[in-house]
N, CA and C atoms of all chains as a GROMACS GRO file, in nm:
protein
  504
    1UNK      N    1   0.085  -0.119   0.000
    1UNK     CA    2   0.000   0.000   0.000
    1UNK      C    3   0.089   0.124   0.000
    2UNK      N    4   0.068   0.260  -0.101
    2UNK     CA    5   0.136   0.329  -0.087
    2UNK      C    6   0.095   0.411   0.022
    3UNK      N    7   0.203   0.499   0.099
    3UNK     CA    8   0.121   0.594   0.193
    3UNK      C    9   0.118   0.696   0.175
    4UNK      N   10   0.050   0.758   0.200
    4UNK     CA   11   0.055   0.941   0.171
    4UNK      C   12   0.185   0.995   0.198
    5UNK      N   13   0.238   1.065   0.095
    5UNK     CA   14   0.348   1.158   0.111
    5UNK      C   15   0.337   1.285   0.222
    6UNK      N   16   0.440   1.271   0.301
    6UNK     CA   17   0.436   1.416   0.441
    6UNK      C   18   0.504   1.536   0.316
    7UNK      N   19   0.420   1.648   0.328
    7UNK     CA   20   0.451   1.774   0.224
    7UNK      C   21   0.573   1.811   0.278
    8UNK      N   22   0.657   1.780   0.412
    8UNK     CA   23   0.778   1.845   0.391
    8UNK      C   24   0.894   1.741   0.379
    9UNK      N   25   0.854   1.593   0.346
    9UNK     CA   26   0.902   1.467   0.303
    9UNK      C   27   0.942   1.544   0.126
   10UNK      N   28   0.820   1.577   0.093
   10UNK     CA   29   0.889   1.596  -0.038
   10UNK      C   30   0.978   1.703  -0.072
   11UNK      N   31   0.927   1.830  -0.013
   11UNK     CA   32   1.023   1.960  -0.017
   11UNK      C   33   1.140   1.877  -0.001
   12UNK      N   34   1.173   1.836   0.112
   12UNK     CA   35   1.282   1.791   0.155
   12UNK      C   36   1.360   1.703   0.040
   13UNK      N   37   1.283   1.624   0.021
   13UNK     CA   38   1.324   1.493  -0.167
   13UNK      C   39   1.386   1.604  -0.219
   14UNK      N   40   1.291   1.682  -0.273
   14UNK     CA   41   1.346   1.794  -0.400
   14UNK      C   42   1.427   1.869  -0.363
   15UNK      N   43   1.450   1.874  -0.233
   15UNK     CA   44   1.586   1.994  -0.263
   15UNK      C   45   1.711   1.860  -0.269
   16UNK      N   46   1.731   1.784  -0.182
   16UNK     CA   47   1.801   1.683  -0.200
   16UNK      C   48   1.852   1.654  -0.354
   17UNK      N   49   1.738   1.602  -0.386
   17UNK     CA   50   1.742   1.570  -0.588
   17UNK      C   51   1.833   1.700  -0.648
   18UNK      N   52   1.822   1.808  -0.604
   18UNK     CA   53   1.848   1.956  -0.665
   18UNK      C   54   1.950   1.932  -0.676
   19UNK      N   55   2.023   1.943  -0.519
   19UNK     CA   56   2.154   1.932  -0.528
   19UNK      C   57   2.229   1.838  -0.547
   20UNK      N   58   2.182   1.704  -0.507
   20UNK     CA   59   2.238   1.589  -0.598
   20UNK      C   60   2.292   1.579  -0.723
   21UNK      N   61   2.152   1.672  -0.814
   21UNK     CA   62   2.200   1.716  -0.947
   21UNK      C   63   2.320   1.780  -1.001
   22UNK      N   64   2.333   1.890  -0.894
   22UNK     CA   65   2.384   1.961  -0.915
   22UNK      C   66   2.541   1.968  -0.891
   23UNK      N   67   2.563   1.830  -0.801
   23UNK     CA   68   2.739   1.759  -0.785
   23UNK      C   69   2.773   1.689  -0.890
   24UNK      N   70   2.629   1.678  -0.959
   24UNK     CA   71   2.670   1.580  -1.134
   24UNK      C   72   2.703   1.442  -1.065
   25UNK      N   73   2.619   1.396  -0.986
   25UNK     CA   74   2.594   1.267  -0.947
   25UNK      C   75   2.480   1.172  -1.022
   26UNK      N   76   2.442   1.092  -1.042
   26UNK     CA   77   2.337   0.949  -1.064
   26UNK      C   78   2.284   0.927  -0.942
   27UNK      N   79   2.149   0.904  -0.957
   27UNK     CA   80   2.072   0.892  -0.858
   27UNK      C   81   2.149   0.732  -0.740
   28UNK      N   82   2.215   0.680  -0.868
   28UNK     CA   83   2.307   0.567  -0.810
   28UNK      C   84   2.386   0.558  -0.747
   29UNK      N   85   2.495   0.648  -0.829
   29UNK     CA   86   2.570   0.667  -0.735
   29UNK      C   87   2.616   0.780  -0.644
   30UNK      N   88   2.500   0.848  -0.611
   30UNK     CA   89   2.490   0.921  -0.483
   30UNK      C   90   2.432   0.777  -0.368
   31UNK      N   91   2.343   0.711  -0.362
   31UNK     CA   92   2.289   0.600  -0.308
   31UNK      C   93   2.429   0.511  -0.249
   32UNK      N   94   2.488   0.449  -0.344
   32UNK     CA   95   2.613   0.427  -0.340
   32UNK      C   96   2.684   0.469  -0.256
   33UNK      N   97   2.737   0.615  -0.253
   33UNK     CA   98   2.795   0.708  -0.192
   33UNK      C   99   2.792   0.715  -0.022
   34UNK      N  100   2.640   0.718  -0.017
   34UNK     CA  101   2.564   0.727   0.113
   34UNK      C  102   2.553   0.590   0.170
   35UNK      N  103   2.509   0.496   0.123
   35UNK     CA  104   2.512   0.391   0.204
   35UNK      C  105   2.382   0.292   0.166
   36UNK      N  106   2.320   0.379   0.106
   36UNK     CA  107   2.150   0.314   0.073
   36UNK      C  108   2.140   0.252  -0.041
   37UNK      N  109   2.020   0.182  -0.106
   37UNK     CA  110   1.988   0.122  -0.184
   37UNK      C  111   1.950   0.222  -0.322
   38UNK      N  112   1.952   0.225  -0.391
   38UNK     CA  113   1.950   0.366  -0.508
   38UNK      C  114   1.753   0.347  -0.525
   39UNK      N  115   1.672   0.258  -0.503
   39UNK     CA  116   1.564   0.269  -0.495
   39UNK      C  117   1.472   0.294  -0.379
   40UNK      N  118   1.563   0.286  -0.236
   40UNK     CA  119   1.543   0.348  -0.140
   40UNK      C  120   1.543   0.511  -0.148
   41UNK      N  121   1.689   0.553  -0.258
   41UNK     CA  122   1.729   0.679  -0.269
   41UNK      C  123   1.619   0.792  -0.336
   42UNK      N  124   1.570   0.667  -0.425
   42UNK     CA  125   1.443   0.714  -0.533
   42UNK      C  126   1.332   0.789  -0.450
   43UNK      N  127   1.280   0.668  -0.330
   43UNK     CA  128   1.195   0.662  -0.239
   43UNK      C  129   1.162   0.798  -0.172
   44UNK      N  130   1.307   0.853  -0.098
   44UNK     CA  131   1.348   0.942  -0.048
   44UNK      C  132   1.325   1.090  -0.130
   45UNK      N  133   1.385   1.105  -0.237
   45UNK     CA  134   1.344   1.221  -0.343
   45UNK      C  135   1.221   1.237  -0.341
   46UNK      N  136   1.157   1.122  -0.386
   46UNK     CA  137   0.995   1.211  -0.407
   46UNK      C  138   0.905   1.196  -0.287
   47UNK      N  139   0.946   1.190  -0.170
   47UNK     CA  140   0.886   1.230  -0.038
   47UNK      C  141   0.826   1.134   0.019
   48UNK      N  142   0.854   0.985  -0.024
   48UNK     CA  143   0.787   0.882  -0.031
   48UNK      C  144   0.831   0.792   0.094
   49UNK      N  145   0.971   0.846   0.125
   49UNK     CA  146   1.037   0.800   0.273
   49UNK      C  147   1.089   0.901   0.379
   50UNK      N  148   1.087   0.900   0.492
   50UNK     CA  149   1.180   0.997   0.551
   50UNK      C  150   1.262   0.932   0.564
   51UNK      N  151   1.366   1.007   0.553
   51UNK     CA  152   1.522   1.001   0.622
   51UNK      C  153   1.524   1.024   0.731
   52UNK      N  154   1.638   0.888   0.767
   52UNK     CA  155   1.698   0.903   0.952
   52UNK      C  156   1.761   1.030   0.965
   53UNK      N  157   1.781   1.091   1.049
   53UNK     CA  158   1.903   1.181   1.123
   53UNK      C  159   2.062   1.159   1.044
   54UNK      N  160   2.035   1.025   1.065
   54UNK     CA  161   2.173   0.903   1.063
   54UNK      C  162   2.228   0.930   0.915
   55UNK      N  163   2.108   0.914   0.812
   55UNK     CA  164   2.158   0.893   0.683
   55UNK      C  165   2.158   1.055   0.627
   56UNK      N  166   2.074   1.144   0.670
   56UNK     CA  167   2.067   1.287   0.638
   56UNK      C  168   2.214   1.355   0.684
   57UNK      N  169   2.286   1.304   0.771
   57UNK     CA  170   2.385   1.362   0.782
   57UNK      C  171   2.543   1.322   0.693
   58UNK      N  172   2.518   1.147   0.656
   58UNK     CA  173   2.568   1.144   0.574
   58UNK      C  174   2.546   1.199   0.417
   59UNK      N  175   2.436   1.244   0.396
   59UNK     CA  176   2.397   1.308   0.264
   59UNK      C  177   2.463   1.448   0.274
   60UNK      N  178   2.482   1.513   0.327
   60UNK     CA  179   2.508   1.659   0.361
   60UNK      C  180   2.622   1.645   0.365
   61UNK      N  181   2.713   1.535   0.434
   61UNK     CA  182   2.874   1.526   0.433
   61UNK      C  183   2.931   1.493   0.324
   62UNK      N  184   2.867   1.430   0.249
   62UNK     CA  185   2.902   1.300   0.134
   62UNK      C  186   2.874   1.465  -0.032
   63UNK      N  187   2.813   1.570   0.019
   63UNK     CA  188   2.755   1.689  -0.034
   63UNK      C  189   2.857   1.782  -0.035
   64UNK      N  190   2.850   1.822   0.069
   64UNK     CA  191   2.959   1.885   0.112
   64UNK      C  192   2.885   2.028   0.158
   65UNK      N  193   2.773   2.012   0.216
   65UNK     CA  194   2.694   2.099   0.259
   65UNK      C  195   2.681   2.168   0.395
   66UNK      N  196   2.635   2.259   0.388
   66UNK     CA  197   2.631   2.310   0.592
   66UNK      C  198   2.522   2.201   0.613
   67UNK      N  199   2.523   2.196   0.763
   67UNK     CA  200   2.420   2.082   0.772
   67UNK      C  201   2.287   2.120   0.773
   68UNK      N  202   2.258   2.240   0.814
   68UNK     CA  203   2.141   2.299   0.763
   68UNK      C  204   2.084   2.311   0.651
   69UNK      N  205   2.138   2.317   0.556
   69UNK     CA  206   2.142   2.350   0.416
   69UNK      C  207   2.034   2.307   0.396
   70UNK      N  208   1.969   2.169   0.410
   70UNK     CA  209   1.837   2.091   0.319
   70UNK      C  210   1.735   2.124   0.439
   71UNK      N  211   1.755   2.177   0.540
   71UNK     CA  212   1.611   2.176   0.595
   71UNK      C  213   1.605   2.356   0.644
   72UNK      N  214   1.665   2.443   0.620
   72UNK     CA  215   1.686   2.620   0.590
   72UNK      C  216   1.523   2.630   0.566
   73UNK      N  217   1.396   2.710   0.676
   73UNK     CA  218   1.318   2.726   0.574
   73UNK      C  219   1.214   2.639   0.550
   74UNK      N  220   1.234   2.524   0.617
   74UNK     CA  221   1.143   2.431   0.581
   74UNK      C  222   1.023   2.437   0.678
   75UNK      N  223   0.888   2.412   0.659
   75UNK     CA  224   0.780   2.433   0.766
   75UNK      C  225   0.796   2.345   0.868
   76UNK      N  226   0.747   2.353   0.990
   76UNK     CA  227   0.705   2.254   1.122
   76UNK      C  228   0.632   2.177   1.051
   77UNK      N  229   0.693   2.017   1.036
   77UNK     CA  230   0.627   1.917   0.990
   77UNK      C  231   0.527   1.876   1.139
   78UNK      N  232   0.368   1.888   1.070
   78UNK     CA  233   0.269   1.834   1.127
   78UNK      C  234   0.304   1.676   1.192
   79UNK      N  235   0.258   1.665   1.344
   79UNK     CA  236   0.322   1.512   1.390
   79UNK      C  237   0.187   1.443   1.276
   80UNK      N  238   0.233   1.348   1.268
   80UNK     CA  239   0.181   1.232   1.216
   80UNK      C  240   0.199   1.075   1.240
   81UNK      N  241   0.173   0.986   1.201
   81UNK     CA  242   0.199   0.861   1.211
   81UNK      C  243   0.293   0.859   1.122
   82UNK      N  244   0.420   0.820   1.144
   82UNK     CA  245   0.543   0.801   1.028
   82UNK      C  246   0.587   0.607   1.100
   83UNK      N  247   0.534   0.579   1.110
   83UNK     CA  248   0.558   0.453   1.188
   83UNK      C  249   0.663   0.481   1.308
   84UNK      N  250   0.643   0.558   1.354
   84UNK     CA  251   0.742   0.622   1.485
   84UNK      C  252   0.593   0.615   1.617
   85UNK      N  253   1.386  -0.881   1.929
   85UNK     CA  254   1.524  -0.857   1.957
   85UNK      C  255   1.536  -0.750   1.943
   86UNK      N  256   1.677  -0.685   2.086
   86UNK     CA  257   1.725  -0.559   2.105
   86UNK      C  258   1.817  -0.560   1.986
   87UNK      N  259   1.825  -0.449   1.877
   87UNK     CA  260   1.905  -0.397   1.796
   87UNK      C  261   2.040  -0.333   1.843
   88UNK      N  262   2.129  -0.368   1.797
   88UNK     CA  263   2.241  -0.314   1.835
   88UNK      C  264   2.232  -0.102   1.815
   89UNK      N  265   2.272  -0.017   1.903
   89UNK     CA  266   2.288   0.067   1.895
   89UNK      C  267   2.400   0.145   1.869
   90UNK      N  268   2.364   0.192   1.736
   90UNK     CA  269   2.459   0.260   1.656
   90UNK      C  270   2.510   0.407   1.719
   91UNK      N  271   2.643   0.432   1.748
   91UNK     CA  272   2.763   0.518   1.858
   91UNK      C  273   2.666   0.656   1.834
   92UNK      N  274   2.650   0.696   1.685
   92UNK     CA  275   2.597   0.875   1.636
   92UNK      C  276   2.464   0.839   1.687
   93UNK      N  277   2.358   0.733   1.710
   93UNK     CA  278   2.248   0.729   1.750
   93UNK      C  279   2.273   0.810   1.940
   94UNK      N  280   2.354   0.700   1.971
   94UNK     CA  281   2.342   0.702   2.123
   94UNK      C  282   2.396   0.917   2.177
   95UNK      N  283   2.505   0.908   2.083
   95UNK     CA  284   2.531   1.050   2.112
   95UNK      C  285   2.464   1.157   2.090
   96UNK      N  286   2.350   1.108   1.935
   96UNK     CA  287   2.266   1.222   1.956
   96UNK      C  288   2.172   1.246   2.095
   97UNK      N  289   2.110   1.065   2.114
   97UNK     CA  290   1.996   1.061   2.193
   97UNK      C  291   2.018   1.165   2.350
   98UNK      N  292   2.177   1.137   2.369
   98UNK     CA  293   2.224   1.206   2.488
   98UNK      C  294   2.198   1.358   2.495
   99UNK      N  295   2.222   1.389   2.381
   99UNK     CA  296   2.248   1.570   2.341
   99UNK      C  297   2.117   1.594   2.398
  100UNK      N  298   1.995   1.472   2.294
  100UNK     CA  299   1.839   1.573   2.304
  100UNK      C  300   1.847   1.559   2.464
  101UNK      N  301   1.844   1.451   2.552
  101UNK     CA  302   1.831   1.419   2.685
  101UNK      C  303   1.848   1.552   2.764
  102UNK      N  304   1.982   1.598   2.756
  102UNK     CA  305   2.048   1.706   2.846
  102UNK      C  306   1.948   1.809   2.774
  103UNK      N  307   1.935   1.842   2.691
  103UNK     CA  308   1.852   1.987   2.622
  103UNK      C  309   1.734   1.948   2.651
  104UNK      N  310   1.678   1.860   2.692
  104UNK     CA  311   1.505   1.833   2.688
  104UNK      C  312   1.528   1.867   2.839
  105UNK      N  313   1.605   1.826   2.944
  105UNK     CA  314   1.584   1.857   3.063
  105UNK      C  315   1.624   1.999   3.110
  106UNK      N  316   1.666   2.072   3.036
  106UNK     CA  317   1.750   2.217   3.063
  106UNK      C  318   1.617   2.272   3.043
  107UNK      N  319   1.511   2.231   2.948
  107UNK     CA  320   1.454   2.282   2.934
  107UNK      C  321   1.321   2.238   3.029
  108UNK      N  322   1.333   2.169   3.136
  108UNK     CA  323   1.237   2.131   3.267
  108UNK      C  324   1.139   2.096   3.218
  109UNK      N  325   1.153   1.998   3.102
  109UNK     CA  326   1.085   1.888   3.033
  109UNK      C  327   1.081   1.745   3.054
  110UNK      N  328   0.940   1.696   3.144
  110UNK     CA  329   0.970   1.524   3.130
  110UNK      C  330   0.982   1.476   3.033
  111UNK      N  331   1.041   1.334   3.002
  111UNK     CA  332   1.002   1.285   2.863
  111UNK      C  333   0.887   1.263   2.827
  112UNK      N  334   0.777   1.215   2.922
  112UNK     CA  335   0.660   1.244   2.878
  112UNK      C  336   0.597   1.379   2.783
  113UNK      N  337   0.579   1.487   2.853
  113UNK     CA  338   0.529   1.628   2.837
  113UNK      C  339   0.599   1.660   2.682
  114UNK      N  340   0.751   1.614   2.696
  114UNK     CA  341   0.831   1.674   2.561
  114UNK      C  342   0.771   1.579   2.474
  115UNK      N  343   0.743   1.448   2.489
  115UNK     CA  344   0.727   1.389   2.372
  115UNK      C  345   0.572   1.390   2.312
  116UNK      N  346   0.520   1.443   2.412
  116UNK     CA  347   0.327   1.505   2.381
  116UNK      C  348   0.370   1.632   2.253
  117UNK      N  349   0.426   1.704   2.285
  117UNK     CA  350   0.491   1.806   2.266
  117UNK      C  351   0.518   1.741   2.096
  118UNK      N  352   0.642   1.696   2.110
  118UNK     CA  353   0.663   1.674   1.990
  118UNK      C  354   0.599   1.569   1.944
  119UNK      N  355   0.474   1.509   1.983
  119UNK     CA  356   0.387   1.428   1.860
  119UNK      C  357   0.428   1.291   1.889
  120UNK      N  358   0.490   1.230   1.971
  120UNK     CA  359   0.528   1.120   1.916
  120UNK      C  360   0.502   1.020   2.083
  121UNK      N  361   0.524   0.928   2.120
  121UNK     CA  362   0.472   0.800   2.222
  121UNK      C  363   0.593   0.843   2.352
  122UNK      N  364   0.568   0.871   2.455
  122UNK     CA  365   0.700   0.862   2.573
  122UNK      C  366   0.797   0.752   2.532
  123UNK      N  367   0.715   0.613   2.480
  123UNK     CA  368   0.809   0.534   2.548
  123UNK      C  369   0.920   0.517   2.393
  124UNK      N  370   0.858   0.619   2.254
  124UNK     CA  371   0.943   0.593   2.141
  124UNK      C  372   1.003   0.715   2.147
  125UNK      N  373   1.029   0.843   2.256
  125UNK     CA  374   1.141   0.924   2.301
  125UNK      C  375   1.238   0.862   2.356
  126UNK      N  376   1.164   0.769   2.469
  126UNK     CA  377   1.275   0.668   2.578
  126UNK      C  378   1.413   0.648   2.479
  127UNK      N  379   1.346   0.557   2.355
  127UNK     CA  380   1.459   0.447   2.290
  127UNK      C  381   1.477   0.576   2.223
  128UNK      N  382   1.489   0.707   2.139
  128UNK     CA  383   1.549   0.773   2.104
  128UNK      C  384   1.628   0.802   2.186
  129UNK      N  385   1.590   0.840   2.275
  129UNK     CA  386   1.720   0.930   2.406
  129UNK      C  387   1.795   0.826   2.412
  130UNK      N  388   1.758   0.698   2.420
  130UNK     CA  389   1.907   0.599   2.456
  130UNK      C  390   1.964   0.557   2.330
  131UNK      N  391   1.922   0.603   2.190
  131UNK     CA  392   2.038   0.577   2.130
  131UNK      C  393   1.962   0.465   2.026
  132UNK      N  394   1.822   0.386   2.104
  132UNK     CA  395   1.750   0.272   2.025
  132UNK      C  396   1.713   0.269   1.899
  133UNK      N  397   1.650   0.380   1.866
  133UNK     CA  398   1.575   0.436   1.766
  133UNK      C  399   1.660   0.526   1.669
  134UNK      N  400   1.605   0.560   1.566
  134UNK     CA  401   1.664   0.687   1.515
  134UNK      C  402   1.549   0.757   1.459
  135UNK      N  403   1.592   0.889   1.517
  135UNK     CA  404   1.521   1.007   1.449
  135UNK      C  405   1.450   0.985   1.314
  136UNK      N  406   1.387   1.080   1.274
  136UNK     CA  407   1.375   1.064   1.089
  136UNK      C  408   1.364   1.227   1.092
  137UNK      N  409   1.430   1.310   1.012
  137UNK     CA  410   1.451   1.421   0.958
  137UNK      C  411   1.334   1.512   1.050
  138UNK      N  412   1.190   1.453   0.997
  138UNK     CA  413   1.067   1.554   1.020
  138UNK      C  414   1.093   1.551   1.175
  139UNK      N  415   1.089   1.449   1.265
  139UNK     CA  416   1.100   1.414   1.398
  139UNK      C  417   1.202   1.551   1.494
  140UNK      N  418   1.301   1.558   1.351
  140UNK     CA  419   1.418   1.609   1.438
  140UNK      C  420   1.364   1.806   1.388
  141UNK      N  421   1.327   1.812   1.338
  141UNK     CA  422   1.294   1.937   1.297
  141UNK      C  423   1.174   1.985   1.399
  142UNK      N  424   1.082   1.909   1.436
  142UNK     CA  425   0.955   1.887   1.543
  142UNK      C  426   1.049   1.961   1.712
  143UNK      N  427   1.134   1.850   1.705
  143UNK     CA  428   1.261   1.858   1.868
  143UNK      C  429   1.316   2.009   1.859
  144UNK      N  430   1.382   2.027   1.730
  144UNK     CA  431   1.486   2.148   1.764
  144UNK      C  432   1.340   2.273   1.760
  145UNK      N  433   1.240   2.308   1.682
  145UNK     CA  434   1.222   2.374   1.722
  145UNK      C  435   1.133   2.386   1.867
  146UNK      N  436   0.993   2.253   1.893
  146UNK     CA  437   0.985   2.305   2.033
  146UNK      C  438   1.057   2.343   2.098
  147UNK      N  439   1.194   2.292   2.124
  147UNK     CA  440   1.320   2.333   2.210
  147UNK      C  441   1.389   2.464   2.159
  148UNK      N  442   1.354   2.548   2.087
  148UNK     CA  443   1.378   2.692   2.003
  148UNK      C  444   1.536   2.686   2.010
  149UNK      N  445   1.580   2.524   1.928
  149UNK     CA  446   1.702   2.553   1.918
  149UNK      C  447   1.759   2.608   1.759
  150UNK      N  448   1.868   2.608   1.761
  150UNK     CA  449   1.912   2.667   1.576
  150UNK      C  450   1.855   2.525   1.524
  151UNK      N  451   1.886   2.521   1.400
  151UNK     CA  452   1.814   2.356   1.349
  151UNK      C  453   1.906   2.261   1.336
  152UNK      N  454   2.068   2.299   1.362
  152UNK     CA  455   2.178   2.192   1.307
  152UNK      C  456   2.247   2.220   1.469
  153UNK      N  457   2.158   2.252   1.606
  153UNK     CA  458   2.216   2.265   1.745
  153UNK      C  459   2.220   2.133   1.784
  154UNK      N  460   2.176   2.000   1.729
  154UNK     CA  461   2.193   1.898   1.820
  154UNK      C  462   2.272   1.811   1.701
  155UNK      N  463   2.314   1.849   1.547
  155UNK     CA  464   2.442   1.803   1.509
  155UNK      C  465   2.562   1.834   1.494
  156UNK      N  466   2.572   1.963   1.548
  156UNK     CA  467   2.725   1.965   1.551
  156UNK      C  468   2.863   1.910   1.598
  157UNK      N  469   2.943   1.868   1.537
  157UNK     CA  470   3.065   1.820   1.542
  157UNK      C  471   2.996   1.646   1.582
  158UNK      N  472   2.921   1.564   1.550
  158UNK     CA  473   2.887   1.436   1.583
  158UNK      C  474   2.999   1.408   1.426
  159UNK      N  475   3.023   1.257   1.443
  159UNK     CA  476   3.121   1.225   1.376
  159UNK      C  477   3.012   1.148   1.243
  160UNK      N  478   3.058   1.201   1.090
  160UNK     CA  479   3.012   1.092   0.996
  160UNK      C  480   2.955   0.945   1.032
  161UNK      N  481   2.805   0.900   1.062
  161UNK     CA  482   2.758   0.778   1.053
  161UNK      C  483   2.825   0.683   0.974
  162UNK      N  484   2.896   0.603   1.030
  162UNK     CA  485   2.940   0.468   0.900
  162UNK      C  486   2.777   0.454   0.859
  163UNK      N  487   2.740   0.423   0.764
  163UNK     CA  488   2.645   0.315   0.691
  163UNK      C  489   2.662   0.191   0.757
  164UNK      N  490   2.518   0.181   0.759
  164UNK     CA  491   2.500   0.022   0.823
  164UNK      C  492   2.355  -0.004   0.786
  165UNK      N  493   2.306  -0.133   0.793
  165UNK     CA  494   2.116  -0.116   0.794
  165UNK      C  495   2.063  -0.100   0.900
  166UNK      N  496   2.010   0.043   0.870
  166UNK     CA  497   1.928   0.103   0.953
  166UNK      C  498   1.757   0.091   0.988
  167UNK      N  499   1.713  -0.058   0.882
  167UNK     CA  500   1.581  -0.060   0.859
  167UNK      C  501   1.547   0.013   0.703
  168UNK      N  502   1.649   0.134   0.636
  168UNK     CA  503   1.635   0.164   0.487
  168UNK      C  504   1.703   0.056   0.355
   0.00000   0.00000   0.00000
């Protein structure tokens, strides 16, 4: 069953994807890079998974980003059921 | 079965611990607060669990901290399976 996408799950995907793009990486081998499965990575972009703490910080290091950088701006995600 | 707890888990869980109590917060009240079960703060604070991005954005700001105040200087996560 798919589940509803959290609206700052995806903001979050797309800026990710942005800059992913923008190191002139493959959705692969950024996945690669990080530690994950490249269809997990997919997952993640279009807002379809959240990211741990754990793996968001390797994305930002592996980037070469402030660690703020992907969430600058972003709204108070509404609590929800995220299986947490 | 207890999951082994990963070192950047346990050090974050500590950080929120000390900042949730500075701020004369039970884990109960904080975790009403931030949306989510006392007893799935518990295994965050010890390191059990891991965050997911939205979770951690929920923490820093009830706690009106900067948004990258409870990652600084934590060391690069090795990759491991995290459940992604």
């Amino acid at each position: 069953m798919k589940r509803a996408r959290h609206p700052v799950s995806v903001l979050l995907g797309k800026r990710l994807q942005k800059l992913r793009k923008k190191a002139g990486l493959s959705q692969e081998a950024f996945a690669h890079e990080v530690g994950i499965h490249r269809t997990y990575m997919g997952l993640i972009e279009r807002g379809e998974r959240n990211l741990t703490v754990l793996t968001y910080l390797r994305v930002v290091r592996k980037l070469g980003l402030e660690q703020d950088e992907l969430l600058k701006g972003l709204p108070t995600p509404e609590p929800r059921d995220e299986g947490e």
